[in-house]
C-alpha positions in Angstrom: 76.1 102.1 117.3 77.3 104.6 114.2 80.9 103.3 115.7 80.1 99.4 115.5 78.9 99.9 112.2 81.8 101.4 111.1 84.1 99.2 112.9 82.8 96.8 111.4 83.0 98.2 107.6 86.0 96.4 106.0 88.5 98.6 105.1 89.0 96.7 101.6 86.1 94.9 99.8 86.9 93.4 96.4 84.2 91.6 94.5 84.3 89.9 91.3 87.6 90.9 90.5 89.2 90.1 86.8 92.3 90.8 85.2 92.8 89.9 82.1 96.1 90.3 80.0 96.1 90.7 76.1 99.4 88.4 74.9 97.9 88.2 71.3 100.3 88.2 68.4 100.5 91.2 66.6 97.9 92.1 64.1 99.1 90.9 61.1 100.6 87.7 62.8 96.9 86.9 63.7 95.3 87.7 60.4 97.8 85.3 58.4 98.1 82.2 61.0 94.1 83.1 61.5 94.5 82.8 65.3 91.8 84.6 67.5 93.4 87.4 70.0 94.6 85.5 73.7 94.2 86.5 77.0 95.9 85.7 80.0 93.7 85.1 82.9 95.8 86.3 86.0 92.6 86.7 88.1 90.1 85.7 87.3 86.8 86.4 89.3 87.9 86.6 93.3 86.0 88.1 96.3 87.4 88.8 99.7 87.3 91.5 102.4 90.2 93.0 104.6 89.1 94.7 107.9 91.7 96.9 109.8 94.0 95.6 111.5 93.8 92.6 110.5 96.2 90.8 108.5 95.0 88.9 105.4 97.3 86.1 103.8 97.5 85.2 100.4 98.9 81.9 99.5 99.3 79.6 96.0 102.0 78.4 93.7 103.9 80.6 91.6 101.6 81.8 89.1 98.1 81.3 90.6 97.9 85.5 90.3 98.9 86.6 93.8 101.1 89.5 92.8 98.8 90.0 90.2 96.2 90.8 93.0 98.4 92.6 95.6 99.2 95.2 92.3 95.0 95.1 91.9 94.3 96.3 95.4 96.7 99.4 95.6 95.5 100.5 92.0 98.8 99.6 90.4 96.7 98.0 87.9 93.5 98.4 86.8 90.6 95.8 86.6 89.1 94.3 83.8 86.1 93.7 85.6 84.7 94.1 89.1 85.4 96.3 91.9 87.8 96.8 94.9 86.3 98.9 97.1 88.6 100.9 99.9 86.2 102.3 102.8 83.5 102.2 100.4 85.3 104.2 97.3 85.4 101.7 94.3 89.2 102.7 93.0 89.3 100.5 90.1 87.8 103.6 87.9 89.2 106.2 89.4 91.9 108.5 87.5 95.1 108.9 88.5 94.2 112.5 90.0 91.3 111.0 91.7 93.3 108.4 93.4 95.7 110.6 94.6 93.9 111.4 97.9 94.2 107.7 98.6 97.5 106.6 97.4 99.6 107.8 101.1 97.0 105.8 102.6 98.2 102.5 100.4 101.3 101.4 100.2 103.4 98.6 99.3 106.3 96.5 99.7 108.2 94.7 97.2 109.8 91.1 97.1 113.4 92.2 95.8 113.6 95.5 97.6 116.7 96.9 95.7 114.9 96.8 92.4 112.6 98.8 94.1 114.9 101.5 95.1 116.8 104.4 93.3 120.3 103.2 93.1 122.0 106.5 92.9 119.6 108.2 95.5 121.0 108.3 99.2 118.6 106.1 101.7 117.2 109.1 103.5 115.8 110.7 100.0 114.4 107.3 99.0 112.4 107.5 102.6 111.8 111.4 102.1 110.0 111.0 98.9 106.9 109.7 100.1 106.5 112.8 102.9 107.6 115.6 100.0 104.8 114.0 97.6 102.0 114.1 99.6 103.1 117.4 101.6 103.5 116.0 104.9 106.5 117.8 106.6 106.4 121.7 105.6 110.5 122.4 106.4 113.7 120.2 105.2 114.6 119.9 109.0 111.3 118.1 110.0 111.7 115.8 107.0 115.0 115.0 108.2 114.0 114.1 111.7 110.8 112.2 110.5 113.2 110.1 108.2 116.0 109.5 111.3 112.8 108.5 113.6 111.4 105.8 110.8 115.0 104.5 110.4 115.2 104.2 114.3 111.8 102.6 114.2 112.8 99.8 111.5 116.1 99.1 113.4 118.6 101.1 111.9 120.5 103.7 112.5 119.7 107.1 111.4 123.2 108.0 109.8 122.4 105.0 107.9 120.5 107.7 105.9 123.9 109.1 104.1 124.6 105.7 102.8 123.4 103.9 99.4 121.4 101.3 98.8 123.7 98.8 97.3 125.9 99.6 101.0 123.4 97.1 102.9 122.6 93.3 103.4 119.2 92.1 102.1 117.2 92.0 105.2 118.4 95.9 106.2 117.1 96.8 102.4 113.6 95.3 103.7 113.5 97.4 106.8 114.5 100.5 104.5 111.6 99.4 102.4 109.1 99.1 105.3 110.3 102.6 106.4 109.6 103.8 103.3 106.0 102.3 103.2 105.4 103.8 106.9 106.6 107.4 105.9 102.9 108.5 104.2 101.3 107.3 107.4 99.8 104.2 105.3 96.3 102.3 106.9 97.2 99.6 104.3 100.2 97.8 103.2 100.4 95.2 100.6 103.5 92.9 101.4 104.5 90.8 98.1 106.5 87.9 99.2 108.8 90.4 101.6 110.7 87.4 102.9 111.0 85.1 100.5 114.9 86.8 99.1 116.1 86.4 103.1 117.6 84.0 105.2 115.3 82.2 108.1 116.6 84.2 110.3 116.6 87.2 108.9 112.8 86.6 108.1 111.8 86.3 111.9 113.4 89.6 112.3 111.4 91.1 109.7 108.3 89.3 110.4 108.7 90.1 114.2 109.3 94.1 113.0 105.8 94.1 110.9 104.0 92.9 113.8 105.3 95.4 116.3 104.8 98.3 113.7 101.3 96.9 113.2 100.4 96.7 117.0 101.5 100.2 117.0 100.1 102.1 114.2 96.9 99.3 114.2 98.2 99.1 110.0 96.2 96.6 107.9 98.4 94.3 105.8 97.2 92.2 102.9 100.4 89.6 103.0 101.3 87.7 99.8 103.6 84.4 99.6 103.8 80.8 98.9 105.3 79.9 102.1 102.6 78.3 104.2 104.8 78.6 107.3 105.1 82.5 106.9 101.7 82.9 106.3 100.1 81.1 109.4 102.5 83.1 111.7 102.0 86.2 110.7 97.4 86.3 109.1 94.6 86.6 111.0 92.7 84.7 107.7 93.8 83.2 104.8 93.1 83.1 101.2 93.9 80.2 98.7 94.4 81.0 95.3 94.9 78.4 92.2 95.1 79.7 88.6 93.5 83.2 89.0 90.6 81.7 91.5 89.8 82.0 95.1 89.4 78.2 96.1 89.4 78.7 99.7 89.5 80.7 102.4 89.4 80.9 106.6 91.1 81.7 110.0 94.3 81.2 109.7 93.9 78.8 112.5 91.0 77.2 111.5 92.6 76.5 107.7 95.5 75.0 109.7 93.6 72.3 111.6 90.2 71.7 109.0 91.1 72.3 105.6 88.4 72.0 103.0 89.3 72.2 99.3 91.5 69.6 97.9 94.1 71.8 96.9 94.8 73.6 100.6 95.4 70.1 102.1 97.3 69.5 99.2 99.5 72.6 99.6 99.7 71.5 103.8 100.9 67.8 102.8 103.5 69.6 101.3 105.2 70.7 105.1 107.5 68.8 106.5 106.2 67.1 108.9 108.3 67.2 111.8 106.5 65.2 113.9 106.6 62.2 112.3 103.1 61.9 112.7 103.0 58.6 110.2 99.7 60.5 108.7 99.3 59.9 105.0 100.4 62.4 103.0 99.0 63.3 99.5 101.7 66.6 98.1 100.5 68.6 95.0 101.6 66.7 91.7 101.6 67.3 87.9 101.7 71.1 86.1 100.1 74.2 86.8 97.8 74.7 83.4 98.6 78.0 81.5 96.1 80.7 82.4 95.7 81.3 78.7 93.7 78.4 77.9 92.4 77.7 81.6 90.8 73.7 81.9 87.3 73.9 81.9 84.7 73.7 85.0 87.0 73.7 87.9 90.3 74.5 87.3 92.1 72.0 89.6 89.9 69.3 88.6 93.1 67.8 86.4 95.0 67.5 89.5 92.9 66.6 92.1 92.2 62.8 93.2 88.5 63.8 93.8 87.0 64.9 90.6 84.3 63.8 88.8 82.3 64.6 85.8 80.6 68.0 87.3 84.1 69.1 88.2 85.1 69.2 84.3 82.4 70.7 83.1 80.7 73.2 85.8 82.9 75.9 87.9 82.6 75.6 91.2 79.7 78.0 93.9 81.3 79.1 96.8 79.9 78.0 100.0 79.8 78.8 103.3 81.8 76.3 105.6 82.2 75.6 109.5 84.3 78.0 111.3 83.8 80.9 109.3 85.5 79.9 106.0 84.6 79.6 102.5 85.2 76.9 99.5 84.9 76.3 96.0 84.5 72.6 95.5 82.2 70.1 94.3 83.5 67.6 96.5 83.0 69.5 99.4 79.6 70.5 98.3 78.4 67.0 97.8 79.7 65.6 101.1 82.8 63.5 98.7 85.2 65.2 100.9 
C-alpha cells in the first residue's frame, strides 16, 4: 500500500508559483521622471503536477512565460513566490550546495542546442562533463565507454566524439544534447522547444528518440512549445499558458477533442484543418498585452469573444472540469461556454 502511495506521489508539484522580474529604470531615472519601480510578470501564480513517466506539455504564444517556467522547475531560477516541490523537497529555497544532490537528477534541454554547447570543447568532453561533476564513473576509460554507449544510444556514432560541435547538422546537435541530458542518469528532463530550430522531418526523428529513451529509462519530461501538433504527439496532459497564467489544463486527448477555455480552442482553430471539415473557425486575433502592466481581472478578457463585465474586473477560480481537466474561466463557470 506504502508502494501505491508512493506511486502515486508526483514527482514534481508546483503551487502558486511567481516570477517576477524587476525592469525598473535606474535609481535616479525613477526619482526625476517620479515613476514607481516595474515588474515583469513572467509567471504569475500557476499550479500543476508532473508524475513519472509521464510527459507533461506546455503550450502558449511566445511570451506567455513557458521557458520562464521550464528554468523555474530545474532551479535555474528562483521563485518569487510559491513552491516547486521535487518528491516532496520544496527547491525554490534551497542553496546552491543544497541543491546539488538533486541537480544529476534534473536536467534540461535547450531550443538552440549549439548555444548551449562549448564551442572549442570536443563532443565527447561536452557529454563527459555531467558524469565527472557528479562523480559517476571512477576511471577515464569507463567515462569513455559510458560517453561512446550514450552516443550509440542517441543515434550516432561514437567516433563522433573526436569531432566539434560546429562539425554537425542541427538535428545531430539535439541528439548530442539529449546525450548530454541522459549522462547524469536524469528522472526529469525539461525540453524547451527542442524541435522547433529543425526540419519536420528531422523533428519525428527526434520526437521518436525521446519516446524510446523514455520507455526505456521510465524518464519524466516536462515538454515546452507552441506547436500544438508536437505537443499532442508526444504529452500524456497538457497545460495552457497565457500571460504568466495557467488557463487550462487536461489529457492531452481529452484537450484535443473538448476544449474548455476560450483561448485553447482558440489556439486549436489555429491548425490547419486538413479535413476540410467546413467547421467554423474562430483563430487567436489582436496583441499579446505586456506582462508589465497585465489587463485587469482575466487577462485574456481583451481578446476573447466571451467576456463580460466579471471578466474585467475579477481573475478567474480554477475549476474542476469533465475528464479530468482544469479551467480558468468565467464563461465556463457560468455555463456561457
Amino acid at each position: 500500500m506504502a508502494t501505491d502511495k508512493a506511486a502515486a506521489e508526483p514527482i514534481l508539484r508546483v503551487r502558486n508559483l511567481k516570477r517576477h522580474f524587476d525592469v525598473s529604470p535606474p535609481w535616479l531615472n525613477r526619482v526625476l521622471e517620479r515613476r514607481p519601480r516595474q515588474f515583469l510578470r513572467a509567471v504569475d501564480g500557476i499550479d500543476f503536477e508532473i508524475h513519472k513517466g509521464e510527459t507533461f506539455g506546455l503550450v502558449g504564444e511566445s511570451g506567455c512565460g513557458k521557458s520562464t517556467a521550464a528554468r523555474l522547475a530545474v532551479g535555474l531560477y528562483a521563485p518569487s513566490s510559491g513552491s516547486i516541490e521535487f518528491e516532496g523537497v520544496d527547491i525554490g529555497p534551497l542553496s546552491r550546495k543544497q541543491m546539488a544532490p538533486l541537480r544529476s537528477r534534473m536536467q534540461m534541454i535547450f531550443q538552440d542546442p549549439y548555444a548551449s554547447f562549448n564551442p572549442r570543447w570536443r563532443v565527447k568532453k561536452i557529454i563527459a562533463e555531467p558524469i565527472r561533476v557528479f562523480g559517476l564513473m571512477k576511471t577515464a576509460a569507463e567515462v569513455d565507454a559510458r560517453v561512446a554507449e550514450l552516443l550509440t544510444q542517441v543515434g550516432l556514432m561514437p567516433a563522433d566524439g573526436d569531432k566539434y560541435p560546429h562539425e554537425f547538422s542541427g538535428g545531430q546537435r539535439q541528439r548530442i544534447s539529449i546525450a548530454r541530458a541522459l549522462a547524469s542518469n536524469p528522472d526529469f528532463i525539461v525540453c524547451d522547444e527542442p524541435t522547433s530550430a529543425l526540419d519536420v522531418s528531422v523533428q519525428a526523428q527526434i520526437l521518436n528518440l525521446m519516446r524510446d529513451l523514455q520507455r526505456q529509462y521510465r524518464l519524466t519530461y516536462m515538454f515546452i512549445s507552441h506547436d500544438l501538433a508536437v505537443v499532442f504527439h508526444i504529452s500524456d496532459r497538457v497545460g495552457v499558458m497565457y500571460l504568466g497564467a495557467m488557463v487550462e489544463q487536461a489529457p492531452s486527448a481529452e484537450l484535443l477533442r473538448n476544449p474548455r477555455h476560450p483561448y485553447t480552442r482558440m489556439l486549436l482553430d489555429a491548425i490547419p484543418d486538413l479535413d476540410m471539415s467546413g467547421r467554423a473557425r474562430t483563430p487567436v486575433s489582436g496583441e499579446v498585452p505586456s506582462p508589465i502592466s497585465p489587463p485587469s481581472g482575466c487577462t485574456f478578457h481583451p481578446r476573447c469573444p466571451h467576456a463580460n463585465a466579471r471578466c474585467t474586473s475579477e481573475r478567474p477560480a480554477t475549476i474542476a472540469t469533465d475528464g479530468g481537466g482544469q479551467v480558468a474561466c468565467h464563461a465556463v463557470e457560468e455555463g456561457r461556454i
